[in-house]
C-alpha positions as CSV (number, residue, x, y, z in Angstrom):
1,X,7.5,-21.3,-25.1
2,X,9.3,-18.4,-22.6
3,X,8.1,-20.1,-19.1
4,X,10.2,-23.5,-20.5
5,X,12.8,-21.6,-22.2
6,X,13.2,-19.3,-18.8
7,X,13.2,-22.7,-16.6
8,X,16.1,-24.4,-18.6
9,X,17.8,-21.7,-18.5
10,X,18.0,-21.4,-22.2
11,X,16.2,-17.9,-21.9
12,X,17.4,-15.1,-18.9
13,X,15.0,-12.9,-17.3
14,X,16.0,-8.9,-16.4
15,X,14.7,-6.9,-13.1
16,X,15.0,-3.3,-14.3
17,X,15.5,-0.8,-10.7
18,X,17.1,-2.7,-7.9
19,X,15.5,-1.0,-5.1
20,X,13.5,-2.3,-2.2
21,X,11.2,-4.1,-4.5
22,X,13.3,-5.1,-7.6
23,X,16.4,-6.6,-5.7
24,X,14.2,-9.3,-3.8
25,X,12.5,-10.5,-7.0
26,X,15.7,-10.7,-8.7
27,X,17.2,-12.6,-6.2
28,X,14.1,-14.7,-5.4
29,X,13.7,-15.5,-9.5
30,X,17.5,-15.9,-9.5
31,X,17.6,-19.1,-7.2
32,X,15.5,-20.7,-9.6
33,X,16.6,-19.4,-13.1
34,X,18.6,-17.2,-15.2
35,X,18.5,-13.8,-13.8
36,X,20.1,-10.2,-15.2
37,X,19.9,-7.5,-12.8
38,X,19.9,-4.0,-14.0
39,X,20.0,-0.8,-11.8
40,X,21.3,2.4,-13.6
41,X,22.9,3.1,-10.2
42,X,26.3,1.9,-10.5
43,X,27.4,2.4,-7.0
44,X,24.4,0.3,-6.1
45,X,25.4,-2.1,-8.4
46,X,29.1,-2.4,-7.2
47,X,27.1,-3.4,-3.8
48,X,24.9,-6.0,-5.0
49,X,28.1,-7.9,-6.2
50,X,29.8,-7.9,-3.2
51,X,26.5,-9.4,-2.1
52,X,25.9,-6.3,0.1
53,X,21.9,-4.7,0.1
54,X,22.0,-0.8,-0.6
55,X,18.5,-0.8,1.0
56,X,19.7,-2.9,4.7
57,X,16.5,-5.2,3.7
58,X,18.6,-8.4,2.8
59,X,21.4,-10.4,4.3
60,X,24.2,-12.1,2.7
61,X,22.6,-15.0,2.8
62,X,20.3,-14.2,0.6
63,X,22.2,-13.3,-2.1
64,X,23.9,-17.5,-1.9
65,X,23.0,-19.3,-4.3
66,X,21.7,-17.4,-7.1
67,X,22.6,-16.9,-10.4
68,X,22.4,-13.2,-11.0
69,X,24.7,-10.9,-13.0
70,X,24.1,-7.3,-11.4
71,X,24.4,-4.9,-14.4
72,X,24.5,-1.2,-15.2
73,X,25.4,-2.2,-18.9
74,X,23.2,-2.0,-21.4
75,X,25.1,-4.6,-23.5
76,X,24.8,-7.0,-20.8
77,X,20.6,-6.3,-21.0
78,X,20.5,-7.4,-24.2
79,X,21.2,-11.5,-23.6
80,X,17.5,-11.2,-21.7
81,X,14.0,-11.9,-23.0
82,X,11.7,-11.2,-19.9
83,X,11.6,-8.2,-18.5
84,X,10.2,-7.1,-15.1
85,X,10.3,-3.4,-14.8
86,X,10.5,-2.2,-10.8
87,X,11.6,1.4,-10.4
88,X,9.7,4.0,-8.1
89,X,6.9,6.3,-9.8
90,X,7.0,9.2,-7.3
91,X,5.1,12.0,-6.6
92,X,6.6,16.1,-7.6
93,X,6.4,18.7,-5.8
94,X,2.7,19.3,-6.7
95,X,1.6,16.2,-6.2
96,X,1.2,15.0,-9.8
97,X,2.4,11.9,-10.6
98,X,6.0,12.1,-11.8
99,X,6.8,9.2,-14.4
100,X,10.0,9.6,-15.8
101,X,11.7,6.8,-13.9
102,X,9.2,4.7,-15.7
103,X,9.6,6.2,-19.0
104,X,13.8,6.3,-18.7
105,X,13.4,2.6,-17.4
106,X,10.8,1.5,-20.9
107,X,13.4,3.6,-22.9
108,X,15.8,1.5,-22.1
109,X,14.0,-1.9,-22.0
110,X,12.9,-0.6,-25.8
111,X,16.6,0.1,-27.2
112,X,17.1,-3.8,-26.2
113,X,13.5,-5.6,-27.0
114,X,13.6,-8.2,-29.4
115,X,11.0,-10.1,-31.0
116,X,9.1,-12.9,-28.9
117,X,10.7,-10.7,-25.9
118,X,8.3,-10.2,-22.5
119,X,8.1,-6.9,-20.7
120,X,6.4,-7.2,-17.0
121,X,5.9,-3.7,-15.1
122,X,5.4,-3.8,-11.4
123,X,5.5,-0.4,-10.5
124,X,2.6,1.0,-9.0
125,X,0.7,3.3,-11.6
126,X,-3.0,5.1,-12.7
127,X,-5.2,2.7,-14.6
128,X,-4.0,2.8,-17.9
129,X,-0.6,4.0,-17.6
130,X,0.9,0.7,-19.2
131,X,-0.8,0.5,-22.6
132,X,-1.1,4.3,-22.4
133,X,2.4,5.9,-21.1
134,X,4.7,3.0,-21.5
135,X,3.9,0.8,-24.4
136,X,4.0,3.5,-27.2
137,X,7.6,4.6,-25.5
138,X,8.7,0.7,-26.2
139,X,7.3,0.6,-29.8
140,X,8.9,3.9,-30.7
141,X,12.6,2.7,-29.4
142,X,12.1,-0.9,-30.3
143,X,11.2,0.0,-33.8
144,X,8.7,-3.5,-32.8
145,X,4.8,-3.8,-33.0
146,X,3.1,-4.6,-29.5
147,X,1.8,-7.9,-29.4
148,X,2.7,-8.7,-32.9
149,X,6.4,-8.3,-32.0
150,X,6.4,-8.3,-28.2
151,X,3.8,-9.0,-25.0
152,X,3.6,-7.1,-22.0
153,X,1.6,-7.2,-19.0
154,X,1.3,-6.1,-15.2
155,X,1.5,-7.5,-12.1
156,X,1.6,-4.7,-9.1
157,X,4.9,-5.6,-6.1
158,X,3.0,-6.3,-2.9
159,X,6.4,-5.9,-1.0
160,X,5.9,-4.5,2.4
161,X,9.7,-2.9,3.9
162,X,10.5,-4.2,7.1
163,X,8.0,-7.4,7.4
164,X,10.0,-10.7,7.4
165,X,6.8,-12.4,7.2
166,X,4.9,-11.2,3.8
167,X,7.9,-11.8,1.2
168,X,7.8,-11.7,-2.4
169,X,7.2,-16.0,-1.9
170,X,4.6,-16.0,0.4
171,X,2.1,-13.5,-1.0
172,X,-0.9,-14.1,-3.7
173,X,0.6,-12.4,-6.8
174,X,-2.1,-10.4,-9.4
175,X,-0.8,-10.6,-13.0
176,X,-2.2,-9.7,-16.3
177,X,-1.5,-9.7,-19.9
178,X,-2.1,-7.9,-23.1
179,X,-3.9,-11.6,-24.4
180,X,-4.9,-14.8,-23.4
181,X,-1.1,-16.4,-24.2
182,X,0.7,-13.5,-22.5
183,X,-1.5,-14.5,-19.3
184,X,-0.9,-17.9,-19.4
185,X,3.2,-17.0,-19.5
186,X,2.8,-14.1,-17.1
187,X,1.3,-16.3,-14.7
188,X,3.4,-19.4,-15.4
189,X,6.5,-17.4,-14.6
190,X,5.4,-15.6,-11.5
191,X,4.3,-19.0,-10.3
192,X,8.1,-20.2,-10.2
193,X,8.7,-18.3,-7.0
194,X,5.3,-17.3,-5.5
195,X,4.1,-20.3,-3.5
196,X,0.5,-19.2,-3.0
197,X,-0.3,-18.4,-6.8
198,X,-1.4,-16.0,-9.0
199,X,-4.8,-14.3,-9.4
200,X,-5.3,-13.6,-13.0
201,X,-6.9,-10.3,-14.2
202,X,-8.8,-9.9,-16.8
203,X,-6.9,-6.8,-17.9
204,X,-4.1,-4.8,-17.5
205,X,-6.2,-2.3,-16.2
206,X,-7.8,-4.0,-14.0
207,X,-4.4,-4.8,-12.0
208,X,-3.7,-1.5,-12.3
209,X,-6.5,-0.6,-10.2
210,X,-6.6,-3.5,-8.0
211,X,-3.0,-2.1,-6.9
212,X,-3.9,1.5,-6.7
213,X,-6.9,1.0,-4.4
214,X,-4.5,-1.3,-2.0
215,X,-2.8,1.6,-0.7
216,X,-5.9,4.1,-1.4
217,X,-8.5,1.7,0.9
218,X,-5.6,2.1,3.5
219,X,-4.9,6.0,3.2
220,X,-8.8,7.1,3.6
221,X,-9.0,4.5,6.3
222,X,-5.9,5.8,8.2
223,X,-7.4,9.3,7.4
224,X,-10.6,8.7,9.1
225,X,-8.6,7.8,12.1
226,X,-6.7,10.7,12.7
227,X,-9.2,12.9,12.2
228,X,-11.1,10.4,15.0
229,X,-7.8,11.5,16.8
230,X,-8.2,15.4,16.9
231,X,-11.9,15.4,17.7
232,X,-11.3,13.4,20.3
233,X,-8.3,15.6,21.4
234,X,-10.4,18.0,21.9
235,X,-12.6,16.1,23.7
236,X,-9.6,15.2,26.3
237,X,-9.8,11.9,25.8
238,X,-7.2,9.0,24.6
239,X,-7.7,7.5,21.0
240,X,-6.1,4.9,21.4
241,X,-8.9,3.8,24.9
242,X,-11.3,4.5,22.3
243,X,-9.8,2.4,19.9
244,X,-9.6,-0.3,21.9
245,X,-13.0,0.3,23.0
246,X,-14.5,0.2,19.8
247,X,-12.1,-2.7,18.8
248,X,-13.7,-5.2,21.3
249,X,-17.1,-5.7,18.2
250,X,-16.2,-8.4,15.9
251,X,-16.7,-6.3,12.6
252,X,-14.8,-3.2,13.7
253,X,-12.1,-2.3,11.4
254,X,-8.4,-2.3,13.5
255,X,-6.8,1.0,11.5
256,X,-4.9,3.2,13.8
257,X,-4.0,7.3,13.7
258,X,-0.3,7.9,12.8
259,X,1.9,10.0,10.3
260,X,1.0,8.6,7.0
261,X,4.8,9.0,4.9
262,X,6.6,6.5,2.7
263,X,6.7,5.5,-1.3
264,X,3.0,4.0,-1.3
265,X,0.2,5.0,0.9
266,X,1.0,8.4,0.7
267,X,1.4,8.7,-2.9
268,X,-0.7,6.0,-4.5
269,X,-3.8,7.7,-3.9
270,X,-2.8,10.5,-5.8
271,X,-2.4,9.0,-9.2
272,X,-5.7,7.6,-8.8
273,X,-7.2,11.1,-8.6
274,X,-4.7,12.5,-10.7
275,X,-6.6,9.4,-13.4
276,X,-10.2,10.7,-12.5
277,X,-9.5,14.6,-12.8
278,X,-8.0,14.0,-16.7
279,X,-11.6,11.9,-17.2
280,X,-13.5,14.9,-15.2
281,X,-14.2,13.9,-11.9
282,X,-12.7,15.1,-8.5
283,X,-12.2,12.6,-5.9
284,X,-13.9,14.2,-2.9
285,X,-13.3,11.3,-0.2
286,X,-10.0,10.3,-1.2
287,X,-8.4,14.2,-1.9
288,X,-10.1,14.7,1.8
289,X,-8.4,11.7,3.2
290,X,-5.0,12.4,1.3
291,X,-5.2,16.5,2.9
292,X,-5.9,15.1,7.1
293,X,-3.2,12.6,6.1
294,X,-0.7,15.0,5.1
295,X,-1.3,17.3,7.5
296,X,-0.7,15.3,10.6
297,X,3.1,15.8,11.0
298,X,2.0,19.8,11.0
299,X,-0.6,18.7,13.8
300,X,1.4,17.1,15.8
301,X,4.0,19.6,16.0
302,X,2.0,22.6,16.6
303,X,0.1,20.4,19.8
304,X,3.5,20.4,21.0
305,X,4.4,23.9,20.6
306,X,0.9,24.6,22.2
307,X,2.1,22.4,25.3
308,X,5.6,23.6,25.8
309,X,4.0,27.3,25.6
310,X,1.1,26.0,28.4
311,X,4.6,24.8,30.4
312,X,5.5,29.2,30.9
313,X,8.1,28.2,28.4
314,X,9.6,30.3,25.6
315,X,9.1,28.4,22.5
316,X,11.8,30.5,20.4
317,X,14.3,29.5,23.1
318,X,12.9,25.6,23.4
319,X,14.9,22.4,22.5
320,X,13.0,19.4,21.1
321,X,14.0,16.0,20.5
322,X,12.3,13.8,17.6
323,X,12.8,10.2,18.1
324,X,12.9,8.0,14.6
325,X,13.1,9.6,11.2
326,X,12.4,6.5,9.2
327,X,8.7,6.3,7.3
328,X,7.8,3.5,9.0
329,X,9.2,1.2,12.2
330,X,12.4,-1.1,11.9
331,X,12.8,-0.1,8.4
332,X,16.2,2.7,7.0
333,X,13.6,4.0,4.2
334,X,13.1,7.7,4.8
335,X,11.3,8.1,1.2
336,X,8.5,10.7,2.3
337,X,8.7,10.4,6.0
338,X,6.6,12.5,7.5
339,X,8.7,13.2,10.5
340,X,10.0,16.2,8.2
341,X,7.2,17.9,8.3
342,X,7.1,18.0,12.1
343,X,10.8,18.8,12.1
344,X,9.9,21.6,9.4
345,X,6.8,23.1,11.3
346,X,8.8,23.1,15.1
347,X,12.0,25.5,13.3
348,X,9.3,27.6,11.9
349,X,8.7,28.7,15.4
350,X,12.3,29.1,15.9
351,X,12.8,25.5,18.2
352,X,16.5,23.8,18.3
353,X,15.2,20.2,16.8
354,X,17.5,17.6,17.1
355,X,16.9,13.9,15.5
356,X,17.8,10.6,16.1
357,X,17.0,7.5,14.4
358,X,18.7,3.7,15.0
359,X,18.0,2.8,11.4
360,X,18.3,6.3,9.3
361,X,21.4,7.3,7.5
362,X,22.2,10.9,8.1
363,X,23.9,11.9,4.7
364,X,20.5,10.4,2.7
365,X,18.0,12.2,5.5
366,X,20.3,15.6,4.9
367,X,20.1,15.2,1.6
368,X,16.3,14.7,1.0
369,X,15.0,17.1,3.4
370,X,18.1,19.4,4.6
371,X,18.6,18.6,8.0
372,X,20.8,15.2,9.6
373,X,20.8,13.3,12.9
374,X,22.1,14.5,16.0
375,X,23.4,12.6,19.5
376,X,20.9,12.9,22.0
377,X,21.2,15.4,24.8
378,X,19.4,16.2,27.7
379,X,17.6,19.6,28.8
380,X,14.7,19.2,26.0
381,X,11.4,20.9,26.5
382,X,9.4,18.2,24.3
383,X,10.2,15.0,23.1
384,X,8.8,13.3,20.0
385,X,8.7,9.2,20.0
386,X,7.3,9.6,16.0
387,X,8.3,6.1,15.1
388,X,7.8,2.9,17.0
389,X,11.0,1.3,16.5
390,X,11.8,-1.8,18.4
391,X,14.8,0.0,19.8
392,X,12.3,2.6,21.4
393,X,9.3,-0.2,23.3
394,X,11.2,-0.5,26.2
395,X,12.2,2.4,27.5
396,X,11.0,3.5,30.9
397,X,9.9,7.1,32.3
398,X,12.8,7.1,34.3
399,X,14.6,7.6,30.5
400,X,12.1,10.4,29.2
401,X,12.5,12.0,32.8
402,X,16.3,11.7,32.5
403,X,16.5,13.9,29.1
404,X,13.1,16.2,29.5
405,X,13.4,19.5,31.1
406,X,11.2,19.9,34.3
407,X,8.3,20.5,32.8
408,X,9.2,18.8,29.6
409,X,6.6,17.0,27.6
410,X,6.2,13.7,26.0
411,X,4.5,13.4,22.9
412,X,3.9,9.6,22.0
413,X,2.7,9.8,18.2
414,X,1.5,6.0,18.1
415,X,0.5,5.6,21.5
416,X,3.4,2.9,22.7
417,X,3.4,4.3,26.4
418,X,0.0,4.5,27.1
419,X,-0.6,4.3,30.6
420,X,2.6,3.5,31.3
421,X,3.7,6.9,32.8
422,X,2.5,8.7,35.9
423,X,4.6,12.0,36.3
424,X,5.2,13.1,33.0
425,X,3.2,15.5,30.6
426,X,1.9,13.2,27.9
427,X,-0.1,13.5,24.9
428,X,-0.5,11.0,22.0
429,X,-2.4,11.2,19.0
């Protein structure tokens, strides 16, 4: 049986795409058994030996004590028999779902299956996209039957960037197979290194879904909050006061407004509705939720622009700072940061924009969205706190006063320094 095979080592398991969810279950799988793994990113790769994390997530020591071979070779993928495929399945630029990762990842899992071989995806995709998309691309480079041959199944990361506390080891794990003995295997694996358990779907499908509403439950949530946020805007009063407000009944849901970026929230929901348009339906809530969302870095910057032209101020000569470029706090992913937008929307009205960010690397930020980070100055006109890093909690009004113009505003994004301040001009979503 694999799951014995795999635990005496007599069988090696393979993480396909290294990134911020492969490399943890590698190395997580790897302190226990026979790991492989494979990233076609060789620069990456040279990292991971040198026990360094391309993605700032993991230490050294986590990397002690494992037995991993980091691989861009395809020669070296063919000594494994279990598969877990983990690269990203992003968005384009029209927000369609954009799957060749996952179909360059299955073409190379397929010039390597053998029979009795194991292929696990993780990646988050549309309800059928396994069986559908990926399993025909594996038969056809294989030359192998599907479940004849080989099994496959699904089991969605649940990998949160940035929390210390919800690992890869300490969260309930859904899995699925094509059969009953594929789930039993699935499962039996997984349950190796995940110290809560498994849930076991009854489909593929199924987990597919069960992933893809995660992040969609979130997104329309988040959405109804932020439109909350500009009524209430208009209405001069805090969101956050009514938050809390509101908070104080034991049933209320605790979602907050805020920019909505990164590889999962703010993409998920669109292969969902990408999924229902092909079978004739248009997702009304969720496309609704997905357009306030993705308009909220546009918002925020033009409340500004409104503020600093209320200040007498000439917006075409104006200087703004934006404070954090990352997706989300504490974290160096900038996949789909929203912050962009606001940077993108403020140089449309001709605004200087600087950016700063403790945990953003310039060359990666310059490279996905054409503009880098700057030293902070002093003299600004507005000043953007978009991201609650930890670095940013403590700073004072004497600080904001220090850099802001006279007349300068403040513009708190996710409310960190409410009621804190008593001479500035501040506005928060």
């Amino acid at each position: 049986m694999m799951y014995k095979k795999l635990i005496d080592k007599k069988a090696t398991l393979a993480v396909i795409g290294l990134g911020y969810v492969g490399l943890p279950i590698a190395l997580a799988f790897a302190k226990k058994i026979k790991v492989i793994g494979f990233d076609i990113n060789e620069k990456r790769v040279a990292s991971m030996k040198k026990g360094i994390d391309p993605s700032a997530e993991l230490g050294k020591a986590d990397f002690k004590g494992c037995d991993i071979t980091f691989t861009a070779s395809l020669e070296d993928l063919k000594k494994a028999n279990f598969f877990i495929i983990a690269v990203p399945t992003p968005i384009d630029e029209h927000n369609l779902p954009d799957l060749k990762p996952l179909i360059g990842a299955s073409t190379t899992v397929g010039k390597v299956l053998k029979k009795g071989d194991y292929i696990v995806y993780e990646s988050t995709v549309y309800p059928g996209c396994t069986e559908e998309d990926c399993i025909p691309v594996l038969e056809q480079c294989s030359g192998l039957k599907f479940r004849q041959d080989f099994k496959a199944g699904y089991s969605p990361e649940r990998i949160n960037p940035g929390d210390k506390e919800h690992t890869i080891t300490k969260i309930l794990k859904v899995v699925s197979g094509c059969d009953a003995e594929s789930l039993d295997v699935i499962s039996k694996v997984y349950e190796i290194i995940v110290e809560p358990g498994v849930h076991r779907a009854t489909s593929i499908k199924v987990a597919e879904a069960a992933k893809i509403i995660e992040n969609t439950q979130r997104d329309v949530n988040i959405a109804l909050m932020n439109e909350l946020s500009i009524i209430f805007s208009r209405m001069g009063i805090n969101t956050y006061d009514v938050l809390e407000a509101a908070g104080t009944k034991w049933n209320f849901l605790k979602f907050f407004p805020g920019l909505v970026g990164g590889h999962c929230i703010g993409v998920d929901p669109y292969y969902l509705t990408y999924k229902a348009e092909s079978l004739g339906y248009h997702a009304r809530v969720i496309n609704s939720g997905r357009y306030v969302n993705d308009s909220m870095g546009f918002y925020v910057a033009k409340n500004l622009v409104k503020k600093i032209s209320a200040a007498g101020k000439n917006i075409s000569k104006s200087k703004v700072l934006i404070m954090g470029a990352t997706f989300k706090e504490d974290v160096s992913d900038v996949r789909n940061s929203k912050v962009a937008d606001i940077v993108k929307e403020l140089k449309s009205y001709g605004v200087a924009v600087d950016v700063v960010d403790p945990h953003a690397e310039s060359d990666e930020l310059r490279h996905e969205y054409g503009f880098g980070l700057s030293v902070a100055g002093k003299g600004y006109d507005g000043v953007i706190v978009a991201v609650n890093h930890k670095a940013y909690l403590g700073l004072d009004e004497k600080y904001f006063k220090k850099i802001l113009s006279p007349k300068g505003v403040l513009v708190d994004v996710k409310g960190i320094y409410r009621g804190r301040f008593k001479d500035l001009t501040y506005w928060s979503l």
